[in-house]
C-alpha positions as CSV (number, residue, x, y, z in Angstrom):
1,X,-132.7,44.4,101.6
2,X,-133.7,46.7,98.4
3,X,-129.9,48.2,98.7
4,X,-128.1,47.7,95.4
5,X,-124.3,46.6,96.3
6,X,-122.3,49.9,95.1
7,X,-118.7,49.9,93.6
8,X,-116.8,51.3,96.1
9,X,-113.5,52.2,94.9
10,X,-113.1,49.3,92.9
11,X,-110.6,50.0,90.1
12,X,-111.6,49.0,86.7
13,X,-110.1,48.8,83.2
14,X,-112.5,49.7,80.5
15,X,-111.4,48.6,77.1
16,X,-114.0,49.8,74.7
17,X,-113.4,50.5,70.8
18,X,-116.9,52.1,70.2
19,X,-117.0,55.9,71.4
20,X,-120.0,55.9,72.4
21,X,-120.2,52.6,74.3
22,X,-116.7,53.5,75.9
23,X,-118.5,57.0,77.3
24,X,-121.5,55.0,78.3
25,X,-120.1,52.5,80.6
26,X,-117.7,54.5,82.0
27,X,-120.1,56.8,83.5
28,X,-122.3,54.0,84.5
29,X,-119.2,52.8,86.3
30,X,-118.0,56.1,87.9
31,X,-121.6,56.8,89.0
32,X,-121.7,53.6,91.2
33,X,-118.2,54.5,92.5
34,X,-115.5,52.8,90.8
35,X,-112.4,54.7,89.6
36,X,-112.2,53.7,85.8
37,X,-109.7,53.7,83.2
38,X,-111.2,53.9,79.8
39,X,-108.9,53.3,76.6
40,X,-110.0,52.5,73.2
41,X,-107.7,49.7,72.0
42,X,-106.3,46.2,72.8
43,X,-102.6,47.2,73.6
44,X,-103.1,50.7,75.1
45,X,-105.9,48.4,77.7
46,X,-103.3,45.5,78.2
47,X,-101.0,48.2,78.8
48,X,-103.0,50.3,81.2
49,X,-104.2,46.3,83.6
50,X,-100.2,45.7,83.9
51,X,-100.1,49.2,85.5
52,X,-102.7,49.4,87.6
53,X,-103.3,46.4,88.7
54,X,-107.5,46.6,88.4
55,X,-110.2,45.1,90.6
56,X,-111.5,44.3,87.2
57,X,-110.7,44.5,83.7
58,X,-113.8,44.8,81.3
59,X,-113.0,44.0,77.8
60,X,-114.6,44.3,74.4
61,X,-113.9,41.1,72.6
62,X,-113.9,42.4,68.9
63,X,-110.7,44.8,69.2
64,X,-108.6,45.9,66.0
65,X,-105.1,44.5,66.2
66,X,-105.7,42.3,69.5
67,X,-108.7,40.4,70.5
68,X,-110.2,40.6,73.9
69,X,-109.2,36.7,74.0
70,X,-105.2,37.7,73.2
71,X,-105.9,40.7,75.8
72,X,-106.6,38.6,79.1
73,X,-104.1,35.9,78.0
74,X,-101.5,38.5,78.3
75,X,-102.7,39.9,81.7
76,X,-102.8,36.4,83.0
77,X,-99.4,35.7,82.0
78,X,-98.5,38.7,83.6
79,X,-100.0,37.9,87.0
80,X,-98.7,34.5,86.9
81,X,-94.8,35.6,86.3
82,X,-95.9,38.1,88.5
83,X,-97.3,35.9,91.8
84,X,-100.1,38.1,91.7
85,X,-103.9,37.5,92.4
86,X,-106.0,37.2,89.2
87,X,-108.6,40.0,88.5
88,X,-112.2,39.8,87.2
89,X,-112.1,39.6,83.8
90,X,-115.4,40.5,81.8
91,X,-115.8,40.1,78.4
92,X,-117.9,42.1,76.2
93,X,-119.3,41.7,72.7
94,X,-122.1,42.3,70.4
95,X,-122.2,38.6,68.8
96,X,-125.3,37.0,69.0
97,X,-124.7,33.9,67.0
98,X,-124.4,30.3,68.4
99,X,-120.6,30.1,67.8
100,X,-119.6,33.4,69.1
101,X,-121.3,32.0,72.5
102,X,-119.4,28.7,72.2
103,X,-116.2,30.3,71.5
104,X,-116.9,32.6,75.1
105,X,-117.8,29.6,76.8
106,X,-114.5,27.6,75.6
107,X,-112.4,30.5,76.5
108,X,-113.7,30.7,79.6
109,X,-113.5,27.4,81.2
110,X,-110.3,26.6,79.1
111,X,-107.1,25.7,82.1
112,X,-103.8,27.1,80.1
């Protein structure tokens, strides 16, 4: 019962501006099993989920040029048009005030 639940082979997009963050997960990620797909920006990541096709896409939310927000909006969009099942979309960021958290929520429960 002590068994953690492992990764498998579950592919993941990593989307990651910080270096050292980016590194980080990624290896905490690969160690557990998953095959992951680490890019630094917003386009180069919304890029990379059309493509693959992820189990998971696991996005900062404070990206230059393209939030996190604009990010899964456009994968969405793409696995609607596409007929395709939606992936796990996680969102990463290191706000801490009230707002940031309301805006996260919002986002999250929001029906387009």
């Amino acid at each position: 019962m002590n068994e953690v639940a492992r990764l498998g082979h579950a592919r993941i997009v990593l989307i990651e501006d910080d270096p050292e963050s980016r590194a980080s997960l990624q290896t905490l990620l690969e160690e557990e099993g998953a095959e992951v797909v680490a890019v630094a920006d917003a386009e180069d990541g919304a890029e990379a989920a059309i493509a693959h096709l992820p189990d998971a896409v696991i996005c900062d939310l404070d990206l230059p040029g393209m939030d996190g927000f604009y990010l899964i909006q456009r994968l969405r969009d793409h696995e609607i048009r596409g007929n395709l099942p939606p992936c796990v979309a996680i969102a990463l960021t290191g706000h801490d005030g009230e707002e940031y958290h309301c805006a996260v929520s919002a986002k999250a429960f929001s029906i387009s």
